[in-house]
C-alpha distance (Angstrom), angle and dihedral (degrees) to the residues before:
residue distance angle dihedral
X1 . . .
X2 3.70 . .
X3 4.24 113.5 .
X4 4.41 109.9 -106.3
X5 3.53 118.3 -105.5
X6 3.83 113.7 -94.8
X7 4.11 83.9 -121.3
X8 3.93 86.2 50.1
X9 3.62 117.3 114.3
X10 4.02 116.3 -83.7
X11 3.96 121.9 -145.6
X12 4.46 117.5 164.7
X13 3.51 126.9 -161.7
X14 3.90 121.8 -156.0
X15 3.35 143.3 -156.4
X16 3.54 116.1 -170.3
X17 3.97 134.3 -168.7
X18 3.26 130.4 -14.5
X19 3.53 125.1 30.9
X20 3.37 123.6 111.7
X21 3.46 113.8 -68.2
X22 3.27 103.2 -149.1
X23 3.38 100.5 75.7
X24 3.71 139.2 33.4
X25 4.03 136.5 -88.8
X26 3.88 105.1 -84.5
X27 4.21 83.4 -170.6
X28 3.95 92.2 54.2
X29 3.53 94.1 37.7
X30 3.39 97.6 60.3
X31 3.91 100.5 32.0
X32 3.96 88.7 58.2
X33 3.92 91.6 46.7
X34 4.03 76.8 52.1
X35 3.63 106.0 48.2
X36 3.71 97.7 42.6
X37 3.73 91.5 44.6
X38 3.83 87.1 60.9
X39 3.65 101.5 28.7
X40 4.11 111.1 32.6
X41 3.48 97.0 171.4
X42 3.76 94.8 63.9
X43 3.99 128.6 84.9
X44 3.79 116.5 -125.3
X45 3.10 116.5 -165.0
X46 4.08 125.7 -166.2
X47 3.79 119.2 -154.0
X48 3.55 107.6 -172.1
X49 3.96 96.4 177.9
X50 3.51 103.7 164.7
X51 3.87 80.2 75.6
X52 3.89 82.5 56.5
X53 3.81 92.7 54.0
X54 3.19 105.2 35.8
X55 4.25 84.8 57.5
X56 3.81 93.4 52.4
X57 3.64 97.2 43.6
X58 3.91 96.2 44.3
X59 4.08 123.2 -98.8
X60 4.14 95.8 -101.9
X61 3.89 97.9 48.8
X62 3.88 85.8 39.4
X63 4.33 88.9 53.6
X64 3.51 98.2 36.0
X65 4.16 91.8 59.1
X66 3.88 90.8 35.6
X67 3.95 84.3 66.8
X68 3.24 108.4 68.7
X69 4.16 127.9 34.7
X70 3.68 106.2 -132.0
X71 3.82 92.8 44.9
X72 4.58 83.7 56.0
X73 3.40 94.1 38.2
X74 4.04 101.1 49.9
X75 3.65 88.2 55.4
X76 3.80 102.5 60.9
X77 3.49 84.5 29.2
X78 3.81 89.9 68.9
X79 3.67 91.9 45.1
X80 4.11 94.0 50.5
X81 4.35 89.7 45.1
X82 3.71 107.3 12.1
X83 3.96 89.2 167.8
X84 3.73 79.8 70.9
X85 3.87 94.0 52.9
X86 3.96 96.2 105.5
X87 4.03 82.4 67.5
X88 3.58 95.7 50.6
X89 3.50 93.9 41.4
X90 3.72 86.8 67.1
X91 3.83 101.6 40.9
X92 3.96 88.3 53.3
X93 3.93 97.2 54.1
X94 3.68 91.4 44.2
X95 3.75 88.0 44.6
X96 4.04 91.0 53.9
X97 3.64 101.3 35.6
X98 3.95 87.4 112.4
X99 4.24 90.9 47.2
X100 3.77 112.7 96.9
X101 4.02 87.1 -157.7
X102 3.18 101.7 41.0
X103 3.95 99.9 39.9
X104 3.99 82.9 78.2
X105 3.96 90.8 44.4
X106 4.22 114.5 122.1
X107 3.95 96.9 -148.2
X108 4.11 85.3 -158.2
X109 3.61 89.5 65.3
X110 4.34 101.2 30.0
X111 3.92 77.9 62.5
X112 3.50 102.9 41.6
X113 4.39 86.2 53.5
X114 4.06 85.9 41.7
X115 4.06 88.7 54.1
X116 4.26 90.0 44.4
X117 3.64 91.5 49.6
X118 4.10 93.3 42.7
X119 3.84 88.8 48.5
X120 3.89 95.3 42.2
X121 3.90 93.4 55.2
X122 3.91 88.8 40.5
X123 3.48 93.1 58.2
X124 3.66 95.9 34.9
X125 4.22 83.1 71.9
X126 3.15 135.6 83.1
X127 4.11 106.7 -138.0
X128 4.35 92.4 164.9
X129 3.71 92.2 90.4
X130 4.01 89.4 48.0
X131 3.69 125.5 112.5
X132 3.80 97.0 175.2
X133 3.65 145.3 6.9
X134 3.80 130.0 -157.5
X135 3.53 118.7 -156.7
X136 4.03 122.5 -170.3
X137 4.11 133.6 -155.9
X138 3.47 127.3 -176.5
X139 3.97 116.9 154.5
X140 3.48 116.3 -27.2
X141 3.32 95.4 15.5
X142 3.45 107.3 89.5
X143 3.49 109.9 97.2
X144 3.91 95.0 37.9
X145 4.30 95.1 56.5
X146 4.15 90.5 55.1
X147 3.67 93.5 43.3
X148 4.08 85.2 53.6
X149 4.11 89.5 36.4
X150 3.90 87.0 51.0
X151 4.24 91.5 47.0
X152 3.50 84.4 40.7
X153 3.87 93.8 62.2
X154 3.79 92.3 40.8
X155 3.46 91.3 51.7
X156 4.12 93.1 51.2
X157 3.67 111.5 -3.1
X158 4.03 91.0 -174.0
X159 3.64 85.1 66.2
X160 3.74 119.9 107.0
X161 3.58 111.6 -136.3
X162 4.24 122.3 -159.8
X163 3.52 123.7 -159.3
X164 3.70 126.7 -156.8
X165 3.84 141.5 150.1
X166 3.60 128.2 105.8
X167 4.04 88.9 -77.0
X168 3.26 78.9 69.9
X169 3.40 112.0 56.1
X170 4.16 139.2 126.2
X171 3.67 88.1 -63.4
X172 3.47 102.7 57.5
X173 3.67 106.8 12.0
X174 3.96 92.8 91.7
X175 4.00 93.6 45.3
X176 4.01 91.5 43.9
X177 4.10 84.5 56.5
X178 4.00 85.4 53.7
X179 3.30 95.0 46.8
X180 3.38 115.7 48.7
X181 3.77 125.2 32.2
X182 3.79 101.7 -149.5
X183 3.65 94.5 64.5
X184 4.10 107.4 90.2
X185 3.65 104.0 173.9
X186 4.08 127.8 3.1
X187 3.76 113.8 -160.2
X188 4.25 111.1 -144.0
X189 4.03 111.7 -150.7
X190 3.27 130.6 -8.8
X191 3.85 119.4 12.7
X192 3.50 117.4 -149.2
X193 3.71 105.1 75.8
X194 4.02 96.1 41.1
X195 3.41 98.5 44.9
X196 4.31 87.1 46.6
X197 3.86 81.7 50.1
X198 4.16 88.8 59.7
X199 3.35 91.3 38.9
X200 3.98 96.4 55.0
X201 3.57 90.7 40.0
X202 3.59 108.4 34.5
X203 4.02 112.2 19.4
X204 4.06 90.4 33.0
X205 3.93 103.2 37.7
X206 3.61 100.5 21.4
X207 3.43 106.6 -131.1
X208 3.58 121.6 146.8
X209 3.96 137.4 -112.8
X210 3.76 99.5 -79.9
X211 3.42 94.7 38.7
X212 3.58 100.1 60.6
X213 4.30 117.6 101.8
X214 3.75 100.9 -102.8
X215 3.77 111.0 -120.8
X216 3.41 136.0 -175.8
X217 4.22 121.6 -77.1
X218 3.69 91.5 20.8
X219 3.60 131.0 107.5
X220 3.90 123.1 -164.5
X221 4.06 128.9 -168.3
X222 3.73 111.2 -123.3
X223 3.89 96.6 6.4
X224 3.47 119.1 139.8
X225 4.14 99.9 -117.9
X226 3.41 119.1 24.1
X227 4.23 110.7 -140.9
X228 3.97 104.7 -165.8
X229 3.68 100.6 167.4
X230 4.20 127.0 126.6
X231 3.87 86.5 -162.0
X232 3.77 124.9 145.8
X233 3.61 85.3 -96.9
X234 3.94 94.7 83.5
X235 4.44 94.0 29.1
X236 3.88 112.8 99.7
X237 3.66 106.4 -96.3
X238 4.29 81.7 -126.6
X239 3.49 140.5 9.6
X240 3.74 92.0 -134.4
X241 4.17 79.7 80.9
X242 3.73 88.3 71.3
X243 3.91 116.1 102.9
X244 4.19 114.6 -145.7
X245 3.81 100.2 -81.7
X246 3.98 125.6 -98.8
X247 3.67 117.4 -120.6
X248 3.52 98.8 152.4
X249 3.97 95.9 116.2
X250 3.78 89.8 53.2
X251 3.49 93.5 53.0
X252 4.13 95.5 40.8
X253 4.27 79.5 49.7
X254 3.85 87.1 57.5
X255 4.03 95.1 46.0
X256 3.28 90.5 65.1
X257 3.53 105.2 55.1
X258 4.30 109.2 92.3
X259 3.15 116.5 -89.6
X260 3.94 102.6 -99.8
X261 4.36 86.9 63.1
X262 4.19 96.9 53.7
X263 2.96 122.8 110.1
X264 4.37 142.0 176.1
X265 3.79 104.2 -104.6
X266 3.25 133.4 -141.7
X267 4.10 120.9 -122.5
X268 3.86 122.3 -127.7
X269 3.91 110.4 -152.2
X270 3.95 126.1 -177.3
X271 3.82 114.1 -143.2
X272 4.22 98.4 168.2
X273 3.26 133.2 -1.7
X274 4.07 124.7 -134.1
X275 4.04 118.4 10.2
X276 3.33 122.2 -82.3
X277 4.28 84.2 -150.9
X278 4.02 82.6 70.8
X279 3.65 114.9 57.1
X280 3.83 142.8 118.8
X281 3.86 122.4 -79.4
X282 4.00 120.4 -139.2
X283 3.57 81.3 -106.3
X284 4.02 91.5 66.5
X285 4.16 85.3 -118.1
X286 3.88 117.6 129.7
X287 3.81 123.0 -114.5
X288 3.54 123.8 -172.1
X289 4.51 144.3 89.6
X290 4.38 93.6 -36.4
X291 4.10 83.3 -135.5
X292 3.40 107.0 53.0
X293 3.38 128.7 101.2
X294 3.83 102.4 166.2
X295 3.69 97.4 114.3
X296 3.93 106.6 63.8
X297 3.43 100.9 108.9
X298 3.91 93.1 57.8
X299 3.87 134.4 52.9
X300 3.86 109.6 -146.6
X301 3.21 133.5 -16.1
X302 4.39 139.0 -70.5
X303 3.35 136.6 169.9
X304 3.88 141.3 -174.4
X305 3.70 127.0 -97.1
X306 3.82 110.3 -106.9
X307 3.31 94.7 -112.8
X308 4.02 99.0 52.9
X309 3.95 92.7 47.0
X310 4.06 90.8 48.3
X311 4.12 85.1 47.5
X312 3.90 93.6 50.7
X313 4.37 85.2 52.1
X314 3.47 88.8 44.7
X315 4.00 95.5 51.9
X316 4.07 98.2 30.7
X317 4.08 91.6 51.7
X318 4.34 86.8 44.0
X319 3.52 93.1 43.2
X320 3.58 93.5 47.0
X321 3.71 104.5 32.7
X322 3.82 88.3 -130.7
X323 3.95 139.7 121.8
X324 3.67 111.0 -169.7
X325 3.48 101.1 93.7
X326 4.75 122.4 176.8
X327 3.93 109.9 -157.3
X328 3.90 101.2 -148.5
X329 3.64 98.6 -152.4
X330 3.56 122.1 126.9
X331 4.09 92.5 -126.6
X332 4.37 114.7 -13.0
X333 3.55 114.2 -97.9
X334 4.13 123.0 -73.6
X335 3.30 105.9 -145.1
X336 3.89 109.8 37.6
X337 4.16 95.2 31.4
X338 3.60 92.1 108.6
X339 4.20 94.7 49.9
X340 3.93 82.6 42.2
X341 3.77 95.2 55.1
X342 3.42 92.7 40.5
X343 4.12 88.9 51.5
X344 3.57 92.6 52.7
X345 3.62 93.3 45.4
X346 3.90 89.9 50.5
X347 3.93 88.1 56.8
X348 4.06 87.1 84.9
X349 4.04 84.5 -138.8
X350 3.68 127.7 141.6
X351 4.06 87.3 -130.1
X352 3.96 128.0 173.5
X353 3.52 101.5 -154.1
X354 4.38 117.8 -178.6
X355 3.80 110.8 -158.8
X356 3.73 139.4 172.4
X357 3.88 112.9 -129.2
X358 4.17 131.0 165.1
X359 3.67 118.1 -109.5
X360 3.89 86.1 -103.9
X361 3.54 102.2 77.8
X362 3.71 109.1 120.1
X363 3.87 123.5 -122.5
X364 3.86 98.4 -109.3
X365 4.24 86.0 57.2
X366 4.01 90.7 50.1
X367 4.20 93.2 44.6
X368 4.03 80.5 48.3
X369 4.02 90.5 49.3
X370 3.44 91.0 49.6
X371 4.09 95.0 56.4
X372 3.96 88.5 43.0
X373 4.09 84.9 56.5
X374 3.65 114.5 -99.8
X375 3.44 104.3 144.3
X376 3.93 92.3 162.8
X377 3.90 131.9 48.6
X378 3.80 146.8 -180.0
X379 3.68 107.4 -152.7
X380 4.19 115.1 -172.7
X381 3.84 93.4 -113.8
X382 3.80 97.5 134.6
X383 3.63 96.6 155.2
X384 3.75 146.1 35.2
X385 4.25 95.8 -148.6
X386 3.41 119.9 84.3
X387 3.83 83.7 -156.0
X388 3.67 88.9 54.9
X389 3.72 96.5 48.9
X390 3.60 88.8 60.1
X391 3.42 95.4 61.0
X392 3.59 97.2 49.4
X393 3.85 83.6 47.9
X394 3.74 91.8 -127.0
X395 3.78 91.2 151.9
X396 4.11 93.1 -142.2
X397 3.45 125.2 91.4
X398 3.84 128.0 -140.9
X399 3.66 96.0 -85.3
X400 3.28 105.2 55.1
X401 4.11 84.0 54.6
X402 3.46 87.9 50.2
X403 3.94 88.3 48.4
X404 3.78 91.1 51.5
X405 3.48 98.5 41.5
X406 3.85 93.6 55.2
X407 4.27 87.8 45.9
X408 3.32 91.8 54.1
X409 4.14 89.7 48.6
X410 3.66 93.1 55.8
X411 3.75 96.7 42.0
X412 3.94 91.0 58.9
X413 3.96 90.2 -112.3
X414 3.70 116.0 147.0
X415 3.90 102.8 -134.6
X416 3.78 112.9 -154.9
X417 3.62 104.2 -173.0
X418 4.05 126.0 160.9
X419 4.11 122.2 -138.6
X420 3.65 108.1 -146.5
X421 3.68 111.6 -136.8
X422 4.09 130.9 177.9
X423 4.17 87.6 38.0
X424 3.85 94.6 167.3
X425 3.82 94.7 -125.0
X426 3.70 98.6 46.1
X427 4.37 111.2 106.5
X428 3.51 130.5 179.7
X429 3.51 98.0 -68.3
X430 3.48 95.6 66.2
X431 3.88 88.5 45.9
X432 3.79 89.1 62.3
X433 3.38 88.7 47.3
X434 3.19 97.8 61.4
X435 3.91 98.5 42.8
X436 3.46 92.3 51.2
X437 4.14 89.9 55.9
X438 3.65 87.5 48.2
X439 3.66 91.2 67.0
X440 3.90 86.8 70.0
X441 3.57 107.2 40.4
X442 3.68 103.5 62.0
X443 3.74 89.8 108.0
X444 3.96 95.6 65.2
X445 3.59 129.5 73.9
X446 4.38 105.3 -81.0
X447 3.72 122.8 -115.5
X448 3.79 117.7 -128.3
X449 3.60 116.8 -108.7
X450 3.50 108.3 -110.8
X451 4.26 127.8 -173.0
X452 3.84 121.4 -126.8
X453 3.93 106.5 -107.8
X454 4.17 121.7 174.7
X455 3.39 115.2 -114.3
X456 4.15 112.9 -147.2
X457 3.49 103.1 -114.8
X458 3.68 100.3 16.0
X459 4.03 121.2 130.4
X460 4.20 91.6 -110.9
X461 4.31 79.0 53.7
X462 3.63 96.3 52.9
X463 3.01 99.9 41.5
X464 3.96 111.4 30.9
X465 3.95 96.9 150.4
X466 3.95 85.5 73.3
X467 3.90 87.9 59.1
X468 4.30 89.1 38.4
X469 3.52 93.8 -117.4
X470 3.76 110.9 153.3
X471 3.73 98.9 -155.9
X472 3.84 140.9 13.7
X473 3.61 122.0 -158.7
X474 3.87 145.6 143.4
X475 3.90 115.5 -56.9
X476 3.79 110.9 -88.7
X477 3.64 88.7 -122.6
X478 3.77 96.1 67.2
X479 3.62 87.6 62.8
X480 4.32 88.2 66.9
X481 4.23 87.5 48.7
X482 3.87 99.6 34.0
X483 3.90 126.3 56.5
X484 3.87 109.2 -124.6
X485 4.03 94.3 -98.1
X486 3.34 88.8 64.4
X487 3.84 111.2 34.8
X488 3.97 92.1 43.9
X489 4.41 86.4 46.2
X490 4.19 109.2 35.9
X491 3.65 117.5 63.4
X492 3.72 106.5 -124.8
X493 3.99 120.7 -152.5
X494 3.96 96.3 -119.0
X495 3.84 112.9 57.8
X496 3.88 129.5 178.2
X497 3.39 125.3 -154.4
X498 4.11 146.4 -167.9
X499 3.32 120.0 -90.5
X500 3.40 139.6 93.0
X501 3.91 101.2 -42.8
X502 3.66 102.6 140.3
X503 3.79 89.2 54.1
X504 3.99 89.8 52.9
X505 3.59 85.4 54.7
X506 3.51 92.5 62.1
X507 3.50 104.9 27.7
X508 4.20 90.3 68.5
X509 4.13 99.0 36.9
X510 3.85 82.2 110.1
X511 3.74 92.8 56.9
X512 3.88 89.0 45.6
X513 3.79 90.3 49.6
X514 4.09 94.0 44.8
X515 3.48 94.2 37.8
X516 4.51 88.7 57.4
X517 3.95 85.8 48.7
X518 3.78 87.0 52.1
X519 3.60 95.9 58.1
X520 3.87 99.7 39.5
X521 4.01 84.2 56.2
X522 3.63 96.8 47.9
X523 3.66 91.0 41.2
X524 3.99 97.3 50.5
X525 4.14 90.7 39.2
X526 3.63 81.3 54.4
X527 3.97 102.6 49.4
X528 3.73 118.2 104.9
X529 3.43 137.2 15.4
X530 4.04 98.7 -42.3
X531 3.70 105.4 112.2
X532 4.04 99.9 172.2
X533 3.98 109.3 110.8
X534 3.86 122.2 -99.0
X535 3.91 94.3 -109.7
X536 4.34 108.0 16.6
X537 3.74 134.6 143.1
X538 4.08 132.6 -134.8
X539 3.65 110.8 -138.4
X540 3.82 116.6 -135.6
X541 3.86 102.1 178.3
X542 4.09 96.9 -116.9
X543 3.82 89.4 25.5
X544 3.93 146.8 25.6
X545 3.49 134.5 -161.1
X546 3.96 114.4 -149.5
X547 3.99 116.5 -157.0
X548 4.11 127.1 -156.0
X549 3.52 111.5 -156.8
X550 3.66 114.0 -151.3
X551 3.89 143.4 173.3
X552 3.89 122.7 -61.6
X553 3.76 90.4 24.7
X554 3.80 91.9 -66.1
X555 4.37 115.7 160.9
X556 3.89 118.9 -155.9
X557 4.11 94.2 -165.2
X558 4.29 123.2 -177.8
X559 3.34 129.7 173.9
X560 3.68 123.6 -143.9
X561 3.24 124.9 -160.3
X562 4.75 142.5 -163.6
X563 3.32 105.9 -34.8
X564 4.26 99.1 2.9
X565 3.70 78.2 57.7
X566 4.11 93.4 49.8
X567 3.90 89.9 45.7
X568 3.39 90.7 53.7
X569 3.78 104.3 55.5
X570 3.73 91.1 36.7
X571 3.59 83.6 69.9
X572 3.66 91.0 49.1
X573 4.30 76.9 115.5
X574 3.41 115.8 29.2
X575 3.85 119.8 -79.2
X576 3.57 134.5 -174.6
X577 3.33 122.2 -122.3
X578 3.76 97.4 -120.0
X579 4.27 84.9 61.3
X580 3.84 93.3 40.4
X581 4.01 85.7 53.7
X582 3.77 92.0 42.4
X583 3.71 93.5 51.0
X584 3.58 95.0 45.4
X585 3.68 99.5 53.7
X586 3.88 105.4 147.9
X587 4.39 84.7 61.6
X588 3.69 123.2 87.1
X589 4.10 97.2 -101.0
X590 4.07 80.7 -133.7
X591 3.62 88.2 54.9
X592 3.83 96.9 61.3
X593 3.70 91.8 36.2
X594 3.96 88.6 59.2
X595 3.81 96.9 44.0
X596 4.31 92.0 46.0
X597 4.28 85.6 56.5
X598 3.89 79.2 47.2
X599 3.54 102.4 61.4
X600 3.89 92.0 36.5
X601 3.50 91.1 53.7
X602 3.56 86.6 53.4
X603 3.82 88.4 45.3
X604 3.77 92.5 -122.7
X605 3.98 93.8 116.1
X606 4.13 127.3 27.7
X607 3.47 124.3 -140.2
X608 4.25 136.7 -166.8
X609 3.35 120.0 178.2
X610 3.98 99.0 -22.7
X611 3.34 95.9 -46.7
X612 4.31 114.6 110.5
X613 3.34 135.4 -166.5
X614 4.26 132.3 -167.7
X615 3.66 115.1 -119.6
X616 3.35 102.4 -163.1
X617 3.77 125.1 90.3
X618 3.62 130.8 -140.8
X619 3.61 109.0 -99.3
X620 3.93 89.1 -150.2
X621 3.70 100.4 44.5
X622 4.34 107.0 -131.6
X623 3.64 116.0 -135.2
């Protein structure tokens, strides 16, 4: 693609604190691919600046706020109402009391460099040659995008600023235009075909706000009718539209820095876009995760062909000279995994691919994820109660988490998975549940422990009577960043509710407390140079001998041995015992049922509701 003129039009899209810095913006990538594929003759250009920030204030300090929202948003927050500080000086320290680094962090003076290094890189560009700027917010990035809209404006008040992001989405793009001036236009759902629609109309032929053609999933100040939908109407009618994204700014950013602060990236690529878990029924009813709320911006759900996603790898990791490589999807595509993996694998590249998957994906797709590269997963487990998985309408029970989580131990991939605790409908029963699984899965990689929060727009949100929650509302904490105009009128992206959240709190201590033993076992069984698995079995041909590591260099060894053995690896997947019986015919039906409660009792299988399932994993991994 040729360069623009220098006298070509000029449009910028930002991303401001704090995503991961590590990698680039997925959302500017692909929206600059976008916009110059339609328009060539204008200049794009991509400001990643958390990159910026996160070099000035040092790469630990920068990571160690980026993880966790109230810690990011307090920080901008100060900057955009400092005579609100005191508030946010509070909700930080409370938020970091667990942080090491940030324990010994003065707030007064993180803010002060935060503002320097804002204000250094805003007057470090040149905005006179700009007709329009894009700024995005997803979580934890809130409070950072106004308090660059709102220097923005001060810096050029004829400039027309756009808003977008899933912080800014149907249900607060309309209040967010009321409530702060500097915003000009917000774009609901998916980007690329509103923000080409201002760009035709308003960068391209000039014309101003209210005289543009409304069009769905925008949102213009002073326009006659306001359109705030995300519908279908304003999505890309196929992914296969999408160019290969354009990080080249991010990576020109990152040149710069001296030597000492570089570092090899890692590449974010898009293969779908919504979940194809969460969709409509016939019936008009929702199905999908009851907490998640990751899907507003899009209505159904697409994916790439095979052979366009493995092309985009292919040219990113070339273009780049890079193998690390995050696939953004909420869950990888059903229907063309297997061509995918195979794709990937075909590239002859020593990739490291991090993916999110469901706890249903079969054994041969994991073996085949591991030769394509992915060395690092997030699988849906989210609980460890069947009864509980129901309710957050998962659709998996607890041993086929238990199934995936001991694949992905034997095939070497590092499964991090989150357990969802406090979930406002969960009881007792479901704690014991859970406890009781534990008791099995100490030999597989822990989950971290992770607190219910409502998501705006999320099933548990709109509908919080099915959950008994008697009201739903902004977070509390909003209310110490935002002044009351604004935290009682825009819809914010974490809400709280009433209804019965002290008694969550203690209901699933236990787990908490379990859970922290699990991971300083695993860890310590883990340190040194041993690389056998925590619970894995030797195969002899007619026998096997199974081996339970354990603290202080303790060995739990049994031998199994004909048919025992047989049993055993038949259950390799989970079987139920009507199949185990049936393929077993020649032993007394009594026989196996007796030596199955044997090797649970022993915790060396699981079962649920007659179905079992080995927990050990092959020490040599068969192909």
């Amino acid at each position: 693609m040729k360069p623009p003129d220098p006298a070509s039009p000029q449009i910028a899209l930002i991303s401001p604190p704090w995503p991961l810095y590590t990698r680039p913006s997925i959302q500017l990538g692909v929206l600059k691919a976008y916009i110059r594929s339609h328009f060539p003759e204008v200049e794009v250009k991509a400001y990643h600046v958390y990159l910026n920030l996160a070099e000035s204030i040092g790469y630990e300090l920068y990571h160690s706020i980026s993880e966790r929202t109230w810690l990011a948003e307090t920080v901008y927050g100060a900057l955009l109402y400092p005579e609100r500080s005191a508030g946010m000086v509070r909700l930080f320290h409370s938020e970091a009391a667990g942080n090491r680094l940030l324990r010994r962090t003065d707030f007064a003076r993180l803010v002060a460099q935060v503002q320097a290094a804002t204000e250094q890189w805003l007057s470090a560009t040149d905005w006179k040659p700009l007709r329009l700027v894009g700024v995005t917010s997803v979580l934890c990035q809130l409070t950072a995008s106004l308090y660059f809209m709102r220097r923005l404006k001060q810096h050029r008040p004829d400039l027309t600023i756009v808003a977008g992001g899933a912080a800014f989405n149907s249900e607060s793009g309309a209040a967010a235009l009321a409530l702060f001036p500097e915003i000009d236009a917000v774009v609901c759902g998916e980007g690329e075909r509103p923000l080409s629609h201002l760009v035709q109309h308003h960068v391209m032929q000039g014309q101003g706000l209210q005289e543009i053609p409304a069009s769905d999933g925008i949102l213009l100040r002073g326009a006659p009718q306001l359109r705030p939908t995300g519908s279908a109407f304003c999505q890309l009618a196929s992914l296969e539209q999408l160019p290969v994204p354009d990080f080249t700014d991010y990576f020109e950013t990152l040149s710069g820095f001296d030597s000492a602060m570089r570092f090899f990236p890692t590449l974010p690529v898009e293969f779908s876009r919504g979940c194809w878990w969460q969709r409509e029924t016939v019936a008009g009813e929702g199905r999908g995760c009851e907490f998640c709320n990751l899907n507003l911006q899009w209505r159904g759900y697409r994916a790439k062909s095979a052979g366009q996603a493995v092309s985009e790898v292919d040219q990113l990791t070339r273009r780049h000279r890079l193998l690390s490589v995050a696939v953004m999807d909420n869950v990888l595509p059903k229907d063309s995994t297997v061509d995918l993996l195979h794709g990937l694998a075909g590239l002859n590249r020593d990739l490291s691919i991090f993916a999110e998957i469901r706890a249903t994906t079969p054994l041969g797709e994991l073996k085949l994820m591991r030769m394509a590269g992915m060395r690092t997963v997030q699988v849906g487990i989210e609980a460890l109660s069947s009864r509980l998985l129901r309710k957050l309408r998962k659709g998996t029970r607890v041993i086929q988490n238990l199934e995936i989580m001991k694949h992905c131990e034997a095939l070497g991939i590092a499964n991090l998975a989150n357990l969802i605790a406090h979930f406002p409908a969960s009881d007792e029963e479901d704690v014991a549940e859970t406890l009781k699984t534990m008791d099995f899965v100490g030999p597989f990689r822990p989950p971290t422990f992770v607190s219910f929060w409502l998501g705006l727009g999320s099933p548990a949100w709109r509908h919080p009577e099915m959950l008994g929650l008697r009201k739903v509302f902004n977070h509390p904490h909003w209310a110490r960043i935002f002044p009351q105009r604004v935290f009682h009128q825009l819809p914010l992206m974490v809400q709280s509710y009433r209804g019965g959240c002290g008694r969550q709190r203690r209901l699933w201590q236990p787990v908490r407390d379990r859970l922290r033993s699990w991971a300083k076992t695993y860890e310590e069984l883990h340190r040194g140079a041993v690389a056998e698995p925590i619970l894995g079995y030797s195969d002899g041909g007619d026998f096997m001998i199974i081996r339970e590591r354990r603290l202080r260099g303790d060995t739990a060894s049994h031998r199994l041995e004909g048919s025992s053995r047989q049993i055993y690896l038949f259950c390799n997947h989970q079987r139920s015992l009507r199949r185990i019986i049936a393929n077993f015919p020649s032993i007394p039906a009594d026989k196996i049922a007796s030596f199955l409660q044997m090797m649970s009792s022993q915790k060396l299988m699981f079962s649920e509701n007659n179905c079992f399932l080995s927990l050990a994993v092959p020490i040599r991994m068969p192909e």
